[in-house]
FIZAKE-30224 format. One record per residue (C-alpha): residue number from 0; residue in three letters; x, y, z. Coordinates in pm, 1 decimal, decimal comma, always signed. Example, Ala and Ser with C-alpha at 12.3 -4.5 7.8 and 13.67 -1.06 7.14 Angstrom:
BEGIN
<torlum:0 lotor:ALA u:+1230,0 v:-450,0 w:+780,0>
<torlum:1 lotor:SER u:+1367,0 v:-106,0 w:+714,0>
# end
This chain:
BEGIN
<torlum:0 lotor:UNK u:+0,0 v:+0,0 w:+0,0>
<torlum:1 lotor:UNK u:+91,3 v:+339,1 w:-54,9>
<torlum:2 lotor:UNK u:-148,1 v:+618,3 w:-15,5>
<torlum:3 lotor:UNK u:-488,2 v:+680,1 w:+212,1>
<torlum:4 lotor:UNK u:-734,8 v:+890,1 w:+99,4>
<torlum:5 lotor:UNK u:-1000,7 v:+1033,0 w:+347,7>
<torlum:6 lotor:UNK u:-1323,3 v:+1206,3 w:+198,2>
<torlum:7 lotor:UNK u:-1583,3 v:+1367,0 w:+466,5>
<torlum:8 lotor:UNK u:-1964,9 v:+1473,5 w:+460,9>
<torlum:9 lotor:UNK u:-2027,0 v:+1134,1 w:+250,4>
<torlum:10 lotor:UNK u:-2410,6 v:+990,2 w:+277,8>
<torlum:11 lotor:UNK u:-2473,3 v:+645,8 w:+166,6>
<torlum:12 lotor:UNK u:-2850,8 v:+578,9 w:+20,8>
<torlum:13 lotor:UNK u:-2982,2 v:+226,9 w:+27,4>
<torlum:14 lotor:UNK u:-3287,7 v:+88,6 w:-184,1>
<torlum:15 lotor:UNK u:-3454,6 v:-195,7 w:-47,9>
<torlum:16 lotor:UNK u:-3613,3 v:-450,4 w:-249,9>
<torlum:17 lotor:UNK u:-3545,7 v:-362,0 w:-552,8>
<torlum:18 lotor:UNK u:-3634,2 v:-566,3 w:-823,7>
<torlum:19 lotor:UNK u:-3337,0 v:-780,1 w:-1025,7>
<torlum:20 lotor:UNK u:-3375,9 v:-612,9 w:-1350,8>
<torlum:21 lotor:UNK u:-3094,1 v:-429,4 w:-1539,2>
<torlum:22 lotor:UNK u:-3320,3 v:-190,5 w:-1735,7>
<torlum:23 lotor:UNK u:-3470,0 v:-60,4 w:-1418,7>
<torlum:24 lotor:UNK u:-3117,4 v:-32,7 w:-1201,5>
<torlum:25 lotor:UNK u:-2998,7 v:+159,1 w:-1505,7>
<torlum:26 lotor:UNK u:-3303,4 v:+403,6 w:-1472,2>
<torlum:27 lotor:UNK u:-3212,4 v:+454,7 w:-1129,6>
<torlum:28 lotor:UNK u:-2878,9 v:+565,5 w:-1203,9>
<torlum:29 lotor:UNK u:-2991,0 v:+747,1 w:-1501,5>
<torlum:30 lotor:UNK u:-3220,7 v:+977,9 w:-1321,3>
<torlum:31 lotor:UNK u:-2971,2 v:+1037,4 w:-1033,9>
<torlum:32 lotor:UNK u:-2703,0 v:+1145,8 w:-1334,1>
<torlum:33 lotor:UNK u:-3022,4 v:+1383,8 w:-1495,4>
<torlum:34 lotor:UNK u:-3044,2 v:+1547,3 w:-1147,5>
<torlum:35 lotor:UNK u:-2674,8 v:+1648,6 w:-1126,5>
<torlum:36 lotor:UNK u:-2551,2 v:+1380,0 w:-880,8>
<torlum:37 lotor:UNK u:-2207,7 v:+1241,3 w:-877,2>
<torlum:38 lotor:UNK u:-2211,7 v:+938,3 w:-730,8>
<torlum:39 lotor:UNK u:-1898,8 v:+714,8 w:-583,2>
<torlum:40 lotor:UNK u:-1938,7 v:+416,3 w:-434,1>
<torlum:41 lotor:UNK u:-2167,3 v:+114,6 w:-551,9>
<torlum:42 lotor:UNK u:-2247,6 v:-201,5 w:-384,6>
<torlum:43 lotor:UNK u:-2532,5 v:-479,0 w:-507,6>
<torlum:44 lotor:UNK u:-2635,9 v:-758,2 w:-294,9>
<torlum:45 lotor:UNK u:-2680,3 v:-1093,5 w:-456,2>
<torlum:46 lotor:UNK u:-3055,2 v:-1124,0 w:-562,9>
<torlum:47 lotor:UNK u:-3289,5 v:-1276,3 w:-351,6>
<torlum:48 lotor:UNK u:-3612,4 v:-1358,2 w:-449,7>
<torlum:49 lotor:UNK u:-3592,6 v:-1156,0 w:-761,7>
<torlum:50 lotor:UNK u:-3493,3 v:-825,6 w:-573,3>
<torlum:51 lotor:UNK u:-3159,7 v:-637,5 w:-470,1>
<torlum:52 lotor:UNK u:-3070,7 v:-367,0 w:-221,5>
<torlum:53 lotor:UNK u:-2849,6 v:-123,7 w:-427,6>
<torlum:54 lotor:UNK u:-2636,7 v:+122,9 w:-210,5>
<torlum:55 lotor:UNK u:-2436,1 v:+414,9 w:-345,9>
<torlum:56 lotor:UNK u:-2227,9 v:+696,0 w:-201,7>
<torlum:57 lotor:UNK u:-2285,8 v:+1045,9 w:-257,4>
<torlum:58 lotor:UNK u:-2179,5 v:+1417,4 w:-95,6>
<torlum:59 lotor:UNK u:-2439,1 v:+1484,1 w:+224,1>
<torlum:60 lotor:UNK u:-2483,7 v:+1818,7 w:-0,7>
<torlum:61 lotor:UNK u:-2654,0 v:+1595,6 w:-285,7>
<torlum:62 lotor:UNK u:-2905,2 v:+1437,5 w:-45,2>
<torlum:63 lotor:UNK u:-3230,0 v:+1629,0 w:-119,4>
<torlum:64 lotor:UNK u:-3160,7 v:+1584,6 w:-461,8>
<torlum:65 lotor:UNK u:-3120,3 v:+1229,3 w:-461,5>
<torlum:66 lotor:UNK u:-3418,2 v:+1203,2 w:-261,5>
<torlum:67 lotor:UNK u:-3633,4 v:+1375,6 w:-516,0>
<torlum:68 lotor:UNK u:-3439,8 v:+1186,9 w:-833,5>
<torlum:69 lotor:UNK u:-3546,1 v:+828,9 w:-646,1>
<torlum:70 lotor:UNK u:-3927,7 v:+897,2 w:-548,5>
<torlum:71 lotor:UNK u:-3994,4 v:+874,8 w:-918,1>
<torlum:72 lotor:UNK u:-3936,5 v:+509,1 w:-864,0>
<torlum:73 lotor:UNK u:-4208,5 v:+472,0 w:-549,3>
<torlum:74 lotor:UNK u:-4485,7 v:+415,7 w:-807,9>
<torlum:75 lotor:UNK u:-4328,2 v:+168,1 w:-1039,9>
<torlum:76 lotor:UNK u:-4147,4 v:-38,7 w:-717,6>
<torlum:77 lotor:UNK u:-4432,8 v:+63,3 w:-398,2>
<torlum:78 lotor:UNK u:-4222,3 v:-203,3 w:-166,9>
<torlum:79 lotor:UNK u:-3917,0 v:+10,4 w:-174,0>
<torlum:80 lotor:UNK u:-3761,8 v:+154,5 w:+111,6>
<torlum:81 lotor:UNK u:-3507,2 v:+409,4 w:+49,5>
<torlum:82 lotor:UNK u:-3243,1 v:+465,2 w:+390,0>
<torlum:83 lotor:UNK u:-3022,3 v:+735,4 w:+424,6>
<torlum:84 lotor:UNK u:-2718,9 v:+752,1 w:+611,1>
<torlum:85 lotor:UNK u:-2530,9 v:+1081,6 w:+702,6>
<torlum:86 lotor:UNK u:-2239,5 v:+1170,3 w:+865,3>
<torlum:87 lotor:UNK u:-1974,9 v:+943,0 w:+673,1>
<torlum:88 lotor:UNK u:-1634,8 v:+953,9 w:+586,3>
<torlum:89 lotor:UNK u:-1450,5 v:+731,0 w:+280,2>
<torlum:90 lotor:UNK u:-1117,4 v:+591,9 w:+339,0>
<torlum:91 lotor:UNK u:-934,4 v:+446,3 w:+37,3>
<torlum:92 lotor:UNK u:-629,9 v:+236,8 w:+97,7>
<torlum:93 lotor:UNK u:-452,3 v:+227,1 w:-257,9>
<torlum:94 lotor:UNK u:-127,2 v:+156,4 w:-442,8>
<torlum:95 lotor:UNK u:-62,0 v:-52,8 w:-722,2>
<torlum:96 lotor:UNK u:+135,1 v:-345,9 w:-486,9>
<torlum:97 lotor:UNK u:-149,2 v:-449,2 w:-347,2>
<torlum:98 lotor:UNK u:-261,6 v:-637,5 w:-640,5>
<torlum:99 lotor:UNK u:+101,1 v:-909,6 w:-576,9>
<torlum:100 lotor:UNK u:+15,2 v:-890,8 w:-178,6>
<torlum:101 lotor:UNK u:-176,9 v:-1169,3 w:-41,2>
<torlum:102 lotor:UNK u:-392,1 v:-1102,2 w:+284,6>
<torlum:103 lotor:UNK u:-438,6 v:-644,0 w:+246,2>
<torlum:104 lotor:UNK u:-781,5 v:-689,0 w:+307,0>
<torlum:105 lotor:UNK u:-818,8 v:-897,0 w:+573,4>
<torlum:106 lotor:UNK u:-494,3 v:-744,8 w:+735,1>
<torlum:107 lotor:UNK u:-736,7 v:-385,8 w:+725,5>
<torlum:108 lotor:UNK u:-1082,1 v:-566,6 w:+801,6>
<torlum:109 lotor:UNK u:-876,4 v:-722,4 w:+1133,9>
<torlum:110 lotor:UNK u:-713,3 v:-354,7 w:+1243,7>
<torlum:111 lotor:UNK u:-1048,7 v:-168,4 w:+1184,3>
<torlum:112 lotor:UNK u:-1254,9 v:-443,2 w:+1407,5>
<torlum:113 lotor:UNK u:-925,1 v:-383,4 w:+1659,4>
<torlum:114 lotor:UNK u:-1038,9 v:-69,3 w:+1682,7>
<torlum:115 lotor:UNK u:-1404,3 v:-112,3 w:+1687,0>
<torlum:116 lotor:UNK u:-1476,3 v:+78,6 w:+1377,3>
<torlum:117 lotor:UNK u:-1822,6 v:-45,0 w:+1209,5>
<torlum:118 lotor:UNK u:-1824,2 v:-21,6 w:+828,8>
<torlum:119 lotor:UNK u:-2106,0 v:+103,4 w:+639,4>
<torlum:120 lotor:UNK u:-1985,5 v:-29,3 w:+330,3>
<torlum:121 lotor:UNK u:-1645,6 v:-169,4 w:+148,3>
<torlum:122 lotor:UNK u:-1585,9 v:-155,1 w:-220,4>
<torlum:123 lotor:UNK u:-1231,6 v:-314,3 w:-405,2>
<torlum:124 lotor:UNK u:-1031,0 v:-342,0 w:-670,4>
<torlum:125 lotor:UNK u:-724,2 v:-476,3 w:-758,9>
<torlum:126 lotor:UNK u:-538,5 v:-196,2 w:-653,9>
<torlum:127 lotor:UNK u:-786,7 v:+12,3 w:-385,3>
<torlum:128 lotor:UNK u:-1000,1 v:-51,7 w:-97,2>
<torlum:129 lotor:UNK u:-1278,5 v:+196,1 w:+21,3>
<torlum:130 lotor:UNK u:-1475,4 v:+137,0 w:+333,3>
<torlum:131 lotor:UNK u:-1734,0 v:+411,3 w:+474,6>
<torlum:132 lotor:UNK u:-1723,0 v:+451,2 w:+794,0>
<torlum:133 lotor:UNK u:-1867,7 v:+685,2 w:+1086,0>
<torlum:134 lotor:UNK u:-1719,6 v:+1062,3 w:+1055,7>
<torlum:135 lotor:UNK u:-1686,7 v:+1018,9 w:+1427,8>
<torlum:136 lotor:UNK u:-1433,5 v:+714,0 w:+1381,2>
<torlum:137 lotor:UNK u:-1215,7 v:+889,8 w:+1108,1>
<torlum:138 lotor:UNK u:-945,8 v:+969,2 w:+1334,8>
<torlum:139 lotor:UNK u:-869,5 v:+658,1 w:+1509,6>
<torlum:140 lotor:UNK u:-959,1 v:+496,1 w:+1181,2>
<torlum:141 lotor:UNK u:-686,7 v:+693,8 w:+981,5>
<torlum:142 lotor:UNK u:-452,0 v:+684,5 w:+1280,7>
<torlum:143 lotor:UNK u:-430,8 v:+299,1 w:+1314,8>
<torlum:144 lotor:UNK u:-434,5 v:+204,6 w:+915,8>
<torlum:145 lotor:UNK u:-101,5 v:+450,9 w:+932,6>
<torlum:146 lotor:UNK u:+35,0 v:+301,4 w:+1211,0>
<torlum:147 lotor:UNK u:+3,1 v:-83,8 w:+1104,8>
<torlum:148 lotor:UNK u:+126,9 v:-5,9 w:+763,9>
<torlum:149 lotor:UNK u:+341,2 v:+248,6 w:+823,5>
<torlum:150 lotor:UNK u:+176,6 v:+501,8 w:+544,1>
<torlum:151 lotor:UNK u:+213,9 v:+900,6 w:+637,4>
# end
């Protein structure tokens, strides 16, 4: 690893039950993009039953928009429930050895639990890790990642 990136005043938005169809996730997106929203992160549970919960990160500034951009779904999927979480930070763990080290993401999943840090939600490549976490464990967050792999 060689860099950590923090970004603040994240919000993560969740649908519930939302049905397995590609056409219709695409929509989603589509109207968030029409409504000026830059979204980052994106996690997709398996499907179950035919429906998905479909999370995405966006700037707490973006929220109301968001909000607004997604209720045009409410008619067209009524057993949709759309959470909203505030108050998040992003920390990205990145640097293009990570891809020929075995074990980088469980060595971070096993220092964040060490320091009682809940995750929100963790997206990966072969070359980056982003979890969103609590603003209010940022600190100790970015102070023991830098500590157990000696980053600045």
């Amino acid at each position: 690893m060689t860099n950590l990136n923090v970004t603040q005043n994240v919000a993560m938005i969740t649908l519930d039950n939302v049905p397995n169809k590609i056409d219709l996730i695409a929509s989603i997106f589509n109207e968030v993009a029409n409504h000026g929203i830059n979204i980052d992160m994106i996690s997709q549970t398996a499907p179950y039953k035919g429906n998905i919960n479909l999370s995405f990160s966006l700037d707490e500034e973006n929220v109301p928009k968001a909000i607004s951009a997604l209720s045009k779904f409410k008619k067209e999927i009524p057993h949709m429930r759309i959470d909203i979480v505030a108050g998040l930070s992003k920390l990205s763990i990145f640097g293009e050895a990570m891809k020929d080290i075995p074990g980088v993401a469980a060595s971070l999943f096993t220092t964040l639990a060490e320091a009682g840090v809940e995750l929100k939600m963790v997206t990966t490549s072969e070359v980056d890790i982003s979890y969103l976490i609590d603003q209010k464990d940022e600190e100790k967050a970015v102070e023991i990642i830098k500590q157990r792999f000696g980053l600045e």
